[in-house]
C-alpha positions in Angstrom: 36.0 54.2 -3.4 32.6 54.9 -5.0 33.2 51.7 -7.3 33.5 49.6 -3.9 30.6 51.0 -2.7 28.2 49.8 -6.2 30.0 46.8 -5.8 28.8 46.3 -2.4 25.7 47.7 -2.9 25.0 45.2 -6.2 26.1 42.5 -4.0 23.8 42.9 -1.4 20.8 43.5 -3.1 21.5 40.1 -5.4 21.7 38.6 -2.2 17.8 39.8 -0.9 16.9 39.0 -4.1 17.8 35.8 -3.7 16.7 35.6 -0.3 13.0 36.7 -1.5 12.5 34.3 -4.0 13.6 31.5 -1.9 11.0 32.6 0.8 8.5 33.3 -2.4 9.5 29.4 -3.7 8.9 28.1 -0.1 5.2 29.7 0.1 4.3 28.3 -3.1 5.6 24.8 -2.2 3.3 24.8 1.1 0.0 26.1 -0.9 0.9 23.4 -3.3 1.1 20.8 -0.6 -2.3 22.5 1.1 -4.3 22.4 -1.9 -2.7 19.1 -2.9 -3.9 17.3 0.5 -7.4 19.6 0.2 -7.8 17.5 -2.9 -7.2 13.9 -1.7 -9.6 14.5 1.4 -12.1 15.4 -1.1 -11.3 13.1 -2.9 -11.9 10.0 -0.6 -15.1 11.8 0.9 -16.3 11.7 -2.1 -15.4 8.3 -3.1 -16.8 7.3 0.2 -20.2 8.7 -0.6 -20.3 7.2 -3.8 -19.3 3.6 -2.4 -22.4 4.1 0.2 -24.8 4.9 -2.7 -23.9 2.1 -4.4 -24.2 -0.1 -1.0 -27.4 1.4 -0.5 -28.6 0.8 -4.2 -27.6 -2.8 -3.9 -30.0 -3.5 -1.2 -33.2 -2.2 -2.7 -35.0 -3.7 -4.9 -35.4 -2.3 -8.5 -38.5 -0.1 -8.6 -40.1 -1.1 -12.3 -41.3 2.7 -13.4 -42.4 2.2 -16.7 -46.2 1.0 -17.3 -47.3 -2.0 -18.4 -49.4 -2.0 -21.5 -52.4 -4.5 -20.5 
């Protein structure tokens, strides 16, 4: 009788274990995803910006900031 018991007992607690790291795998999987997406929005805010700059740069004129010797 006791050996039925371990064997139920042994049983059930592979079966949390189990349980917990599927739970455990499917919290890692959504920060993933989170910090994933986190980085392609600052990603293409960034890129944005730098496409403005550049925009902006375009339109003015160089500025000539070295002296000439005369």
């Amino acid at each position: 009788m006791s050996m039925n018991i371990d064997e139920a007992r042994r049983r059930a607690e592979a079966l949390f274990k189990k349980e917990q790291q599927s739970r455990e795998a499917q919290q890692a999987t959504a920060e993933y995803q989170a910090e994933l997406q986190a980085t392609r929005e600052k990603t293409e805010r960034l890129r944005a910006l730098r496409l403005a700059r550049d925009a902006a740069n375009k339109k003015m004129p160089p500025t000539n900031t070295t002296k000439g010797a005369a």
